[in-house]
C-alpha positions, 0 to 999 in steps of 0.5 A: 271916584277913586280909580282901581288899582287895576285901571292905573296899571292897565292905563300904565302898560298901555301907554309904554306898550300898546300891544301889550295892553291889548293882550291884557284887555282880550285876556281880561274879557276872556276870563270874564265870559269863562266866570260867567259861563261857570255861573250859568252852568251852575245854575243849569246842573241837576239839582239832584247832584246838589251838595248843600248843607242837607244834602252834602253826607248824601252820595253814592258808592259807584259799584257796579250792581253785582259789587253792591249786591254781594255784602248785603244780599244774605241780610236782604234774604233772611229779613224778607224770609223773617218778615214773611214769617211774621208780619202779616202784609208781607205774608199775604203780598207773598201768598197772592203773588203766589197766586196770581203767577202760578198756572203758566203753560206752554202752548207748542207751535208749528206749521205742521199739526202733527208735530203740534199734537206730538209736542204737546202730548211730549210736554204733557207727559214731562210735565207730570213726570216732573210732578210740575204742577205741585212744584211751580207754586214752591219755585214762584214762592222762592223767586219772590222771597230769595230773589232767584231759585236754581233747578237742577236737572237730575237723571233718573236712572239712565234716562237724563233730565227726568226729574228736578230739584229745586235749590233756593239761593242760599246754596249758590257759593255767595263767597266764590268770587275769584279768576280761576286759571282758565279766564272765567270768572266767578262771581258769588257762584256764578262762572261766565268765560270770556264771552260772558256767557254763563258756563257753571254754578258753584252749588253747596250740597246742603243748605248752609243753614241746615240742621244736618251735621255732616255738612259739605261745606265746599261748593261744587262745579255744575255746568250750566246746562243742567241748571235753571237760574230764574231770578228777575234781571235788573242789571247787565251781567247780573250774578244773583238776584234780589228778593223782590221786597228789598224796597219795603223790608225796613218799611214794613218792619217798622210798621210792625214795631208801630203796631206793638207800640199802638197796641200796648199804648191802647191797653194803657188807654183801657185801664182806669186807676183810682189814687186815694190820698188819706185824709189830714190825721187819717191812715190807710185802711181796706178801702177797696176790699183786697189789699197788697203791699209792693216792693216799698210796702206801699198799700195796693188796692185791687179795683174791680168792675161793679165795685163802689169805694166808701172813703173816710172824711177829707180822704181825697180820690183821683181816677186816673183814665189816660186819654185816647189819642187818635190819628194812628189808624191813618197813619199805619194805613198810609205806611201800609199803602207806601210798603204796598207800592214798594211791593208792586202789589195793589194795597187792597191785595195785601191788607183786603181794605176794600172800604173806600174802593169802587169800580174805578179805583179798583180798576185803576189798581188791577190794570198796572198791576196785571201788566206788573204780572205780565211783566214778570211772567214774559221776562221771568217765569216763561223764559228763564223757566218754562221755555227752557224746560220746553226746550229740555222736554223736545231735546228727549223726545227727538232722542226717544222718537228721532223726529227732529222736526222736534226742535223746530217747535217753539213754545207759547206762553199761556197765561190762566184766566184773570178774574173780571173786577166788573165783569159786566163792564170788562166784557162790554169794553173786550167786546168792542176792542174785538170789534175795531181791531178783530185781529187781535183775538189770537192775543186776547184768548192767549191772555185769557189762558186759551188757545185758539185754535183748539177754541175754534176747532171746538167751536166749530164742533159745537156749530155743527151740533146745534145746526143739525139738532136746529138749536139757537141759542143767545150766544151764537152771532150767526143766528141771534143780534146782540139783544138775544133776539132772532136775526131777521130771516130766520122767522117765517110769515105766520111767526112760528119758529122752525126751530127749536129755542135753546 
């Protein structure tokens, strides 16, 4: 067995100096756990930190988000307003989101009804004063296209805040970004100071991309008190905000050039030629009737449905039918599918395929989705939007009426009624959720648009109506059990009712 080189030196230094050999030996076995622990923390590092031969050109730029939004932001925008225009999923996902996230209102709250009845009397008058409910449809459709949408609080003549208007994204300075000589910074249009706080907006007159000619191309300085920047914060100090199909704008642009492609492969596949090739010392004739020449003087006979084709002898035909393929059906479905989760909307929402769905896959789909909605309306629309412009609407009425118990009063989000997906079942269940935890009524009526003490006010009022007419009716718990049927007491001994059925 031959000896190392390495042994003969270590067995060396140990015989002339002991303590030396020591060392070496305590140094050796030092390096051999620190190369074995080296190995076993590669063998626990995450995998998708991993620089292999596939994965080794794979690897973030370490921006912050404001950093890696900036360059791209105007492309995102435009190809999501392009596909919109033009691709038929991404139009309808639009619509129905539109839909589905419009209809929010404020419900005022405080301990004193009076300052209730005159919040809520207030907001109603700025809500139709600001003609909001024709304008929340255009807002929701600008958030969800451009990512954000600014709105300006303008005077109407000396009375401040009285009207809004509504400016997309694209009029926001994305180019501003800068240090200005007081400390604030400005990035792509947006001013916070030191704090970080929002203090501006750096606002173009115009949209840059309008058909006006005497533009204004400098931007100009609003304090952000008299804007509403609404867009969905994904990120800390986020500047600007993303069009909410980022994550599906390539996929669905691809499935409409695999359409086209599918589309002009199939007509191909519809089409049926017939190649004649004359016969040995035959020539070209009118075999089919109408005849042309192409570029090369070639014959070309024009084949029509109901025509039969008399040949000569030794003339040889081939029809040429190309074959159908299939499986391209599946595969724009399951694209569709793909882009539709990138969306956060249900696939069925967005091509209205219900053909393999049923009461349990529908509901699978509704229930995140509504929790997606909800999502958006408590962390975007209400308080980004709707609660400032409550907040807007008191501020005015304490300077009109000098109640400053006013600005006590806090604003409720109240959200329009879903549709059931079974309405039957959906109840049922609400039902004996109410049962187990009644205290969550309040909750459940907001959810469902409804505010609950006006409910129960009218409740009580249609109550005392039926009792003094003697009315029962099905749906009242006080008088009849869960089948319908009269409760036990309110029947006399010879079964003749004392009132009179509703």
């Amino acid at each position: 067995m031959a000896l190392s080189l390495s042994w003969m030196i270590d067995r060396t230094v140990e015989w002339f100096s002991p303590s030396s050999a020591l060392q070496r030996t305590r140094s050796r076995l030092a390096l051999d756990e620190m190369k074995a622990g080296a190995q076993e923390l590669e063998r626990r590092r995450y995998e998708a930190a991993q620089r292999s031969r596939t994965s080794g050109d794979w690897r973030g730029n370490g921006l912050s988000g404001n950093a890696n939004l900036s360059p791209d932001l105007s492309w995102i925008r435009a190809r999501v307003r392009h596909m919109e225009q033009n691709q038929t999923e991404v139009a309808t996902a639009v619509r129905n989101l539109t839909v589905d996230l419009t209809g929010l209102d404020i419900r005022a709250a405080h301990p004193t009804k009076q300052v209730v009845a005159k919040a809520q009397k207030a907001w109603s008058a700025f809500h139709e004063l600001l003609d909001y409910v024709v304008k929340e449809k255009v807002i929701v459709r600008e958030v969800i296209l451009g990512g954000e949408v600014l709105i300006v609080l303008r005077p109407r003549g000396k009375k401040p805040s009285q009207r809004i208007q509504i400016l997309p994204g694209e009029q926001l300075d994305q180019s501003k970004t800068e240090i200005l000589a007081n400390g604030n910074t400005v990035v792509m249009g947006v001013e916070r100071d030191a704090e970080s706080d929002v203090v501006a907006y750096w606002i173009f007159p115009n949209h840059p991309g309008d058909m006006i000619g005497t533009m204004a191309w400098a931007s100009e300085r609003i304090e952000a008190r008299y804007v509403l920047h609404v867009f969905e914060e994904l990120w800390p100090d986020q500047a600007r905000g993303v069009p909410w199909f980022y994550a599906s704008v390539l996929t669905d642009d691809e499935i409409e050039q695999l359409r086209t492609a599918l589309r002009v492969k199939r007509r191909v596949e519809a089409c049926l030629s017939i190649h004649v090739t004359p016969g040995e010392g035959g020539r070209e004739g009118d075999l089919l009737g109408s005849t042309s020449k192409d570029d090369r003087g070639r014959q070309i006979d024009k084949l029509a449905p109901g025509m039969v084709l008399y040949g000569k002898a030794g003339d040889k035909v081939e029809v040429i039918n190309p074959s159908a393929s299939g499986g391209a059906d599946a595969f724009v479905k399951s694209e569709v599918m793909r882009a539709s989760a990138a969306k956060g909307v249900p696939h069925h929402i967005v091509s209205g395929d219900v053909s393999n769905a049923n009461y349990s896959s529908l509901r699978a789909d509704i229930v995140p989705y509504h929790r997606r909605l909800d999502d958006w309306i408590y962390t975007v629309f209400g308080p980004k939007l709707l609660k400032r412009l409550f907040k807007v609407c008191m501020e005015l009425a304490v300077l009109e009426t000098g109640d400053k118990r006013l600005l006590d009063v806090r604003g409720e989000i109240a959200v329009p009624e879903r549709a059931w997906v079974d309405p039957y079942k959906d109840i049922m269940a609400l039902k004996e959720r109410l049962r187990l935890f009644p205290g969550q009524l309040p909750e459940v009526m907001a959810r469902m648009g409804i505010d609950w003490r006006e409910a129960f006010a009218l409740q009580a009022e249609v109550n005392e109506v039926a009792d003094a007419d003697k009315l029962i009716y099905d749906a009242d718990p006080r008088l009849t059990a869960g089948s319908g049927a009269i409760q036990a007491g309110l029947m006399p001994a010879d079964g003749q009712d004392k009132s009179k059925a509703a």
